[in-house]
PDBQT receptor file of N, H, CA, C and O in Angstrom, charges set to zero:
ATOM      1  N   UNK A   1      38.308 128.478  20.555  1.00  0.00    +0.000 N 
ATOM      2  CA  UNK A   1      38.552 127.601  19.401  1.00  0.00    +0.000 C 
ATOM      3  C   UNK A   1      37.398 126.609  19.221  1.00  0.00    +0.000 C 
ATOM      4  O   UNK A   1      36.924 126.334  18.119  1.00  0.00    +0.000 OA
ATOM      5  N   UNK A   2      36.886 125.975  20.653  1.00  0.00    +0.000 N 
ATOM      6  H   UNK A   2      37.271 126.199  21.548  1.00  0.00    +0.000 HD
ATOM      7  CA  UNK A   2      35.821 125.095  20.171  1.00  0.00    +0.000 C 
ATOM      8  C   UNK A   2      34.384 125.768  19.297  1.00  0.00    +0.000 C 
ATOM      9  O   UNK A   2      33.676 125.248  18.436  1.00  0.00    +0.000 OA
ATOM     10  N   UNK A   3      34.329 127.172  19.960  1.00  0.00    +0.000 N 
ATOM     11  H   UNK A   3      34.905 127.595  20.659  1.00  0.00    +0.000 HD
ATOM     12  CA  UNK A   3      33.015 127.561  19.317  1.00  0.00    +0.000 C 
ATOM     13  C   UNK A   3      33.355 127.928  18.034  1.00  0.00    +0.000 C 
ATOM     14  O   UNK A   3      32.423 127.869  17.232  1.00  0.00    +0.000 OA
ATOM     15  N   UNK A   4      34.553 128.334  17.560  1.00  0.00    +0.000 N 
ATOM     16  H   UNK A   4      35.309 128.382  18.212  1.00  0.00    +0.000 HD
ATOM     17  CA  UNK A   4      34.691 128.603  16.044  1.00  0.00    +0.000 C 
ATOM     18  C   UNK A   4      34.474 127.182  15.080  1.00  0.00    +0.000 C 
ATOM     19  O   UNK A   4      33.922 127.202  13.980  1.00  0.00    +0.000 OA
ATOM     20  N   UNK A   5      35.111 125.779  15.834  1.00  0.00    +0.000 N 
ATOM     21  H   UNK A   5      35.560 125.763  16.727  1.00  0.00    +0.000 HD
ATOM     22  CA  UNK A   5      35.074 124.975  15.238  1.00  0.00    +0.000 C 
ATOM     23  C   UNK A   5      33.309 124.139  15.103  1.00  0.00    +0.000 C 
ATOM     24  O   UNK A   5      32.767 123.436  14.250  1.00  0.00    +0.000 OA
ATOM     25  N   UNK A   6      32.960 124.617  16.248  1.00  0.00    +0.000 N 
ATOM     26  H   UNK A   6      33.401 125.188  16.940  1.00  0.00    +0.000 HD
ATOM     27  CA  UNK A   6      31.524 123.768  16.178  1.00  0.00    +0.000 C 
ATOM     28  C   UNK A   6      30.137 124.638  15.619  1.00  0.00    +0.000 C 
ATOM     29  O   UNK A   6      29.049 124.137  15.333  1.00  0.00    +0.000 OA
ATOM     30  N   UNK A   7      30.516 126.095  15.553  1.00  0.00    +0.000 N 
ATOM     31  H   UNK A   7      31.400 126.502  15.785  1.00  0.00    +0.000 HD
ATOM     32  CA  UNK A   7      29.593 126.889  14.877  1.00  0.00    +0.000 C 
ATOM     33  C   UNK A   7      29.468 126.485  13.122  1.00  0.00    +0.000 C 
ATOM     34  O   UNK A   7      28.354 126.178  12.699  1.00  0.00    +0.000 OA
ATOM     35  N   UNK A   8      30.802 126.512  12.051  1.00  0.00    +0.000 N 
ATOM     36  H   UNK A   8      31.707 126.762  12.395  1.00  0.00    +0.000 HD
ATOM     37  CA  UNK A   8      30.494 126.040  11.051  1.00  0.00    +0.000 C 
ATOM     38  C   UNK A   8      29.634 124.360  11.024  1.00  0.00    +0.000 C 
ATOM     39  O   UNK A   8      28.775 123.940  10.249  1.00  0.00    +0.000 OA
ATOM     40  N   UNK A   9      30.312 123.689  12.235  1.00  0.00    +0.000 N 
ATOM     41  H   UNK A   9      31.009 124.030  12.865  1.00  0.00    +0.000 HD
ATOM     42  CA  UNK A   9      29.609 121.934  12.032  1.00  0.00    +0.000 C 
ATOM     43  C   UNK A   9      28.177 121.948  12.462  1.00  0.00    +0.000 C 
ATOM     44  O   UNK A   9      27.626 120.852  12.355  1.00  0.00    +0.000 OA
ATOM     45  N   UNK A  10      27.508 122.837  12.880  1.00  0.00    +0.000 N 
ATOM     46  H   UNK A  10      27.956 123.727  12.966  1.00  0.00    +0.000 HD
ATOM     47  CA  UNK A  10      26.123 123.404  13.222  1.00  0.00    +0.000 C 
ATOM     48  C   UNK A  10      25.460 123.494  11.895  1.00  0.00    +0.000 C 
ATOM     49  O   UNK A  10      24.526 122.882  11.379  1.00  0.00    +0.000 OA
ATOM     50  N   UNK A  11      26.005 124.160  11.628  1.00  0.00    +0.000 N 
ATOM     51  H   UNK A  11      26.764 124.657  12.047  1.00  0.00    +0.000 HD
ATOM     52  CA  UNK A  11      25.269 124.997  10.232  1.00  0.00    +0.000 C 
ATOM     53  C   UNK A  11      25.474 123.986   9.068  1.00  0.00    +0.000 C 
ATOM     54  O   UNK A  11      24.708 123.875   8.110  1.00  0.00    +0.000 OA
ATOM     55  N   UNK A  12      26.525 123.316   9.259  1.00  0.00    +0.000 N 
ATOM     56  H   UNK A  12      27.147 123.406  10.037  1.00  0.00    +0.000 HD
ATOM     57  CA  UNK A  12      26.509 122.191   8.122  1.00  0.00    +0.000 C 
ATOM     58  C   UNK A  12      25.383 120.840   8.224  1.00  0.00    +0.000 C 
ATOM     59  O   UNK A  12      24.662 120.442   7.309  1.00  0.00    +0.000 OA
ATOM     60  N   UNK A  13      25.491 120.208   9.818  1.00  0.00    +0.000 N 
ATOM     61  H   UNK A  13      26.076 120.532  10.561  1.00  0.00    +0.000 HD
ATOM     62  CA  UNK A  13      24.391 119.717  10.131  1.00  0.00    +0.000 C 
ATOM     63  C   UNK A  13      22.892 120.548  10.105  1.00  0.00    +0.000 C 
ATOM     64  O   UNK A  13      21.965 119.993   9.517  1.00  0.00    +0.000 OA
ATOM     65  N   UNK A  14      22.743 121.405  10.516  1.00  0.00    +0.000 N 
ATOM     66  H   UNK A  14      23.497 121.857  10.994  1.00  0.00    +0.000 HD
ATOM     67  CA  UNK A  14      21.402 122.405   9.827  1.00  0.00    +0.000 C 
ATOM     68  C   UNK A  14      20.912 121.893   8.530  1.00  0.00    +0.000 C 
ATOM     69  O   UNK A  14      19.848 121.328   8.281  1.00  0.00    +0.000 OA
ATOM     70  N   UNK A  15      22.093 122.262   7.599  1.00  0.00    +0.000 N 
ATOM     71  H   UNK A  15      22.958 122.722   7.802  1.00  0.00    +0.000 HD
ATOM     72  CA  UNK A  15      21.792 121.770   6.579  1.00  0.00    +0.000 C 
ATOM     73  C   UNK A  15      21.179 120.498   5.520  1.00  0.00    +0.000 C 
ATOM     74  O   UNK A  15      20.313 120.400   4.651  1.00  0.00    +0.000 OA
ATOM     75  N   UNK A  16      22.206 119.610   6.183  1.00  0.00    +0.000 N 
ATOM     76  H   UNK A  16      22.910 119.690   6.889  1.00  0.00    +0.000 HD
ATOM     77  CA  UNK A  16      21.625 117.983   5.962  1.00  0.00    +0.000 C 
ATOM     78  C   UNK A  16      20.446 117.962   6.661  1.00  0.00    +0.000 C 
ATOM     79  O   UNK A  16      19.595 117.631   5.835  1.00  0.00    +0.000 OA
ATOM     80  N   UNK A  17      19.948 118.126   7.681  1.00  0.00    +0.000 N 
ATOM     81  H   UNK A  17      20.639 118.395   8.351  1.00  0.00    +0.000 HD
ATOM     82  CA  UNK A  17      18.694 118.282   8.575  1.00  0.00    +0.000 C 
ATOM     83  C   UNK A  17      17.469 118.500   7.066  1.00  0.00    +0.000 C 
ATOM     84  O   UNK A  17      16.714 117.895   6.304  1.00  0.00    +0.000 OA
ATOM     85  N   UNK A  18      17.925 119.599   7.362  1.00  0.00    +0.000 N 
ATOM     86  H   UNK A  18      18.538 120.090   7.982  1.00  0.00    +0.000 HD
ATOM     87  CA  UNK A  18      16.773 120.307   5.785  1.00  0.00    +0.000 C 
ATOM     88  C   UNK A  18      16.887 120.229   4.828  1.00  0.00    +0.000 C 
ATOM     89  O   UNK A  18      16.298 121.176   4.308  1.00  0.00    +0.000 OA
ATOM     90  N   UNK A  19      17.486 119.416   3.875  1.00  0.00    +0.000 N 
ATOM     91  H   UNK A  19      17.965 118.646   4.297  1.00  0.00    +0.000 HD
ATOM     92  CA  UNK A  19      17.425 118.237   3.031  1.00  0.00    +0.000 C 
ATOM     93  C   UNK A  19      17.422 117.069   3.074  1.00  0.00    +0.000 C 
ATOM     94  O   UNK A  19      17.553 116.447   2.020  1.00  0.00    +0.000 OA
ATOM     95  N   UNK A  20      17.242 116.253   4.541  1.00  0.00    +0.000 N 
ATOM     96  H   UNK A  20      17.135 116.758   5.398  1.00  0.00    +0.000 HD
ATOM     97  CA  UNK A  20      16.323 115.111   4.996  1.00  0.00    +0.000 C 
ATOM     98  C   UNK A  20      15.253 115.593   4.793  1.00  0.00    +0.000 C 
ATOM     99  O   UNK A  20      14.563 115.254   3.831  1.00  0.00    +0.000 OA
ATOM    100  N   UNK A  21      14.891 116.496   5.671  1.00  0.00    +0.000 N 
ATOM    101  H   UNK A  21      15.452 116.771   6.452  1.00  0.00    +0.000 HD
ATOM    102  CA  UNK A  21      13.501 117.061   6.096  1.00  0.00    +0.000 C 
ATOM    103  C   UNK A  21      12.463 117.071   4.334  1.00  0.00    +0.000 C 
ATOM    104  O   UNK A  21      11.395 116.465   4.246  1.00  0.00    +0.000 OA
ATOM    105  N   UNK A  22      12.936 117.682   3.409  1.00  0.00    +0.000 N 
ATOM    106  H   UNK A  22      13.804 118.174   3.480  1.00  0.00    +0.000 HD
ATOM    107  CA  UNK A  22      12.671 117.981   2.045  1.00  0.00    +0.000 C 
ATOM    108  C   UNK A  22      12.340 116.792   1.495  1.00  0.00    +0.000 C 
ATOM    109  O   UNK A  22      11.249 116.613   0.954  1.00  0.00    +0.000 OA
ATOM    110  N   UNK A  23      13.349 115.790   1.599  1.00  0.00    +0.000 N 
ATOM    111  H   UNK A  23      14.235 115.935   2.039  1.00  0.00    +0.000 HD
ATOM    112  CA  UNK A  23      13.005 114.757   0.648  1.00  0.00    +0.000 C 
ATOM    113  C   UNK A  23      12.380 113.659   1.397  1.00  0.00    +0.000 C 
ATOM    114  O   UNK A  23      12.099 112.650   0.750  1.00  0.00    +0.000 OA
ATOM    115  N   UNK A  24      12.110 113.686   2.672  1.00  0.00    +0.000 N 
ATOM    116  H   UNK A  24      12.338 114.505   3.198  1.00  0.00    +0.000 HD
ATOM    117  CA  UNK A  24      11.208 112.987   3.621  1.00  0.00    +0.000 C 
ATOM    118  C   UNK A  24       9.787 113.437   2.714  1.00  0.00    +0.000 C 
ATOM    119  O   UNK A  24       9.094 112.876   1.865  1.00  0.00    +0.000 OA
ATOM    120  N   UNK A  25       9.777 114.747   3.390  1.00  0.00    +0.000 N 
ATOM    121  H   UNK A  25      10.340 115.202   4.080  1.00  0.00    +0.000 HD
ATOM    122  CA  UNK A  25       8.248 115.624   3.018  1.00  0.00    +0.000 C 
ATOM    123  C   UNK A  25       8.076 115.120   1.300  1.00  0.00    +0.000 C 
ATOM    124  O   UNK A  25       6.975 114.577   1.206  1.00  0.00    +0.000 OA
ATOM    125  N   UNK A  26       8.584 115.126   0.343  1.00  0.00    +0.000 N 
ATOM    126  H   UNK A  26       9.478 115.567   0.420  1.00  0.00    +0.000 HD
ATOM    127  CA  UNK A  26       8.344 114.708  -0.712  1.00  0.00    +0.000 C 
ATOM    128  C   UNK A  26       8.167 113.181  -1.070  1.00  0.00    +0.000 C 
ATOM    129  O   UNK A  26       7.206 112.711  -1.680  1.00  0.00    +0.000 OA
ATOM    130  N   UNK A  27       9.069 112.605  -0.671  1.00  0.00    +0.000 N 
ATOM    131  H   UNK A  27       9.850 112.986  -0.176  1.00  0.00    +0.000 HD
ATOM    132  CA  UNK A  27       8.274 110.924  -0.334  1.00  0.00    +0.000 C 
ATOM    133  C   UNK A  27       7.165 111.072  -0.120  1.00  0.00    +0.000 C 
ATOM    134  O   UNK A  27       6.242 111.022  -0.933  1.00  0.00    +0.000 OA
ATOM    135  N   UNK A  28       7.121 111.264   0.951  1.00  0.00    +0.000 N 
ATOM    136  H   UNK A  28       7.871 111.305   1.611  1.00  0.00    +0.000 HD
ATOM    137  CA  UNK A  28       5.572 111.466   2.060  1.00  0.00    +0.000 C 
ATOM    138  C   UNK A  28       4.612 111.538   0.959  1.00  0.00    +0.000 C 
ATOM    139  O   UNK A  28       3.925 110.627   0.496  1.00  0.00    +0.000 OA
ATOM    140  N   UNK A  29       4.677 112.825   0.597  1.00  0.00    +0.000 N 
ATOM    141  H   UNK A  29       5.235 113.565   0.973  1.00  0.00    +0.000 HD
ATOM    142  CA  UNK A  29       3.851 113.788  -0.356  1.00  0.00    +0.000 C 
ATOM    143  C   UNK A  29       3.050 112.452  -1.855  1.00  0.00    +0.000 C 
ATOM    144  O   UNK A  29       1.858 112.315  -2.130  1.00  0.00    +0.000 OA
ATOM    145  N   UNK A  30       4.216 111.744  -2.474  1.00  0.00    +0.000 N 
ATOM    146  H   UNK A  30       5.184 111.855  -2.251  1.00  0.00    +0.000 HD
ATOM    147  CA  UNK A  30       4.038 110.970  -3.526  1.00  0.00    +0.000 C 
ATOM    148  C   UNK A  30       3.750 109.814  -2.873  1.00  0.00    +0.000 C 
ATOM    149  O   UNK A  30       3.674 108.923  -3.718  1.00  0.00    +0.000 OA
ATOM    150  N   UNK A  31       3.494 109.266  -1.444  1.00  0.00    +0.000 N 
ATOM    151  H   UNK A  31       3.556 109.990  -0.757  1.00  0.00    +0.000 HD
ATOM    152  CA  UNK A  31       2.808 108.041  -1.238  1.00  0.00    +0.000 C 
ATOM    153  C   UNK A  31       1.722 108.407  -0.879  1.00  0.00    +0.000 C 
ATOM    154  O   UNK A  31       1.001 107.435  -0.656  1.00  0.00    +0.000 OA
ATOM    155  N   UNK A  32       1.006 109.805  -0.629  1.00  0.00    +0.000 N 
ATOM    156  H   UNK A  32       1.592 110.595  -0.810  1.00  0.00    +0.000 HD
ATOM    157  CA  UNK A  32      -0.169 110.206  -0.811  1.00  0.00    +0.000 C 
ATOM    158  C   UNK A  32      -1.232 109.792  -1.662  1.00  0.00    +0.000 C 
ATOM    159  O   UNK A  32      -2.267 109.126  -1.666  1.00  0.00    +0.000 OA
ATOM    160  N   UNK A  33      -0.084 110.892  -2.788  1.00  0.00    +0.000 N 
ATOM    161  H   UNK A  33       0.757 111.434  -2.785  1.00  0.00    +0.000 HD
ATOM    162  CA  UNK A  33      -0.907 110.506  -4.234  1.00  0.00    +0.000 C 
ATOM    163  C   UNK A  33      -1.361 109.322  -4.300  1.00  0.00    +0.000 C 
ATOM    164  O   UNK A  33      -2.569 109.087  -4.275  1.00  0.00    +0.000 OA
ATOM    165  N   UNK A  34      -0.404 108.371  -4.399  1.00  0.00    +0.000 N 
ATOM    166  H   UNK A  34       0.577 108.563  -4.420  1.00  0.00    +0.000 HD
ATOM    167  CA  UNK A  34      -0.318 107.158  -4.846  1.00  0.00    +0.000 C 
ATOM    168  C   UNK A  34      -1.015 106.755  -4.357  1.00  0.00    +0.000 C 
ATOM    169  O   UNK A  34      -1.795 106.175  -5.112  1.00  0.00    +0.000 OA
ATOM    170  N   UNK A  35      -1.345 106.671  -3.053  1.00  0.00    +0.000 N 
ATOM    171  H   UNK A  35      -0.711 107.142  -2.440  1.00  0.00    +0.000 HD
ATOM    172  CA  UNK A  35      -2.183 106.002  -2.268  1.00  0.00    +0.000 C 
ATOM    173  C   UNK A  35      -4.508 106.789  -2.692  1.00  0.00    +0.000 C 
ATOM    174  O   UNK A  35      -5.613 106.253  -2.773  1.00  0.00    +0.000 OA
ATOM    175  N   UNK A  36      -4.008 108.055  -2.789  1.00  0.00    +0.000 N 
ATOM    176  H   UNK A  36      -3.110 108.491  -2.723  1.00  0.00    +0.000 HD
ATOM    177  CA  UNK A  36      -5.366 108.602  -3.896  1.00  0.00    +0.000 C 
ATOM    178  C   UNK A  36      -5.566 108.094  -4.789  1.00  0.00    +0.000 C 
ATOM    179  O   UNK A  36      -6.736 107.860  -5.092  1.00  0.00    +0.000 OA
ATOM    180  N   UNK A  37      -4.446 107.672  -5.656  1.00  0.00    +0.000 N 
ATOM    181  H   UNK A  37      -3.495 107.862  -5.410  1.00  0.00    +0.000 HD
ATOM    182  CA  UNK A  37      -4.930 107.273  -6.938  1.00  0.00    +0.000 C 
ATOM    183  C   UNK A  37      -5.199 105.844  -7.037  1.00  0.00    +0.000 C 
ATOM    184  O   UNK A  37      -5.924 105.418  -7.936  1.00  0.00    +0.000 OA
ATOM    185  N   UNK A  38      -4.595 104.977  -6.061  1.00  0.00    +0.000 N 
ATOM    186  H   UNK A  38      -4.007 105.324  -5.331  1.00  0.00    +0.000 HD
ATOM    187  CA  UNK A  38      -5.323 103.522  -5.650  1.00  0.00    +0.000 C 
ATOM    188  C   UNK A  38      -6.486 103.576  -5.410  1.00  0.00    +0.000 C 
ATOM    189  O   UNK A  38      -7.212 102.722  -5.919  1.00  0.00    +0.000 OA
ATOM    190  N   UNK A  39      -7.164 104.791  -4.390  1.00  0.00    +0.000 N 
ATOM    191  H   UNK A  39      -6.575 105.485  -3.976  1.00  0.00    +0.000 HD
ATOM    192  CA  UNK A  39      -8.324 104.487  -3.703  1.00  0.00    +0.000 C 
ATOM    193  C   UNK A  39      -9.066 105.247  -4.861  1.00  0.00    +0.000 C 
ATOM    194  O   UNK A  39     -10.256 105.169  -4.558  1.00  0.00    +0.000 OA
ATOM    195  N   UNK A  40      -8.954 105.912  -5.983  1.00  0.00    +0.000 N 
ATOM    196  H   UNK A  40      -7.987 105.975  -6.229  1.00  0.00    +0.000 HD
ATOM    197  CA  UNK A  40     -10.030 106.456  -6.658  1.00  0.00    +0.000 C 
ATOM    198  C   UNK A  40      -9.870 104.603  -7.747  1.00  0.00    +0.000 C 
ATOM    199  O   UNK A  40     -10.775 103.802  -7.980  1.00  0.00    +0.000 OA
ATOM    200  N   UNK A  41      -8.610 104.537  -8.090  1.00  0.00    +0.000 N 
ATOM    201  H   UNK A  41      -7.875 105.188  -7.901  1.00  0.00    +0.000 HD
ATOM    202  CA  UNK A  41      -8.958 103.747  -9.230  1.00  0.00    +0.000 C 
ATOM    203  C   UNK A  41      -9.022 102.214  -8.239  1.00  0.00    +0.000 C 
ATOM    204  O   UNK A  41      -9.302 101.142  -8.777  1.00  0.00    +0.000 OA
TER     205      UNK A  41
């Protein structure tokens, strides 16, 4: 019973994981820019 119950809560945490992970990496990504487009302008 525990592994039936903790295999779906795996995969659900998986999930949130890699849509932190996504919208981390995309922050990230646009304080780049931002930070390019300070240092050009």
């Amino acid at each position: 019973m525990l592994v039936d119950n903790v295999a779906p809560c795996h995969l659900c945490t998986q999930m949130v994981v890699s849509v932190l992970i996504i919208f981390l990496l995309k922050t990230i990504t646009n304080l780049h820019v931002m930070a390019h487009y300070g240092i050009n302008y």
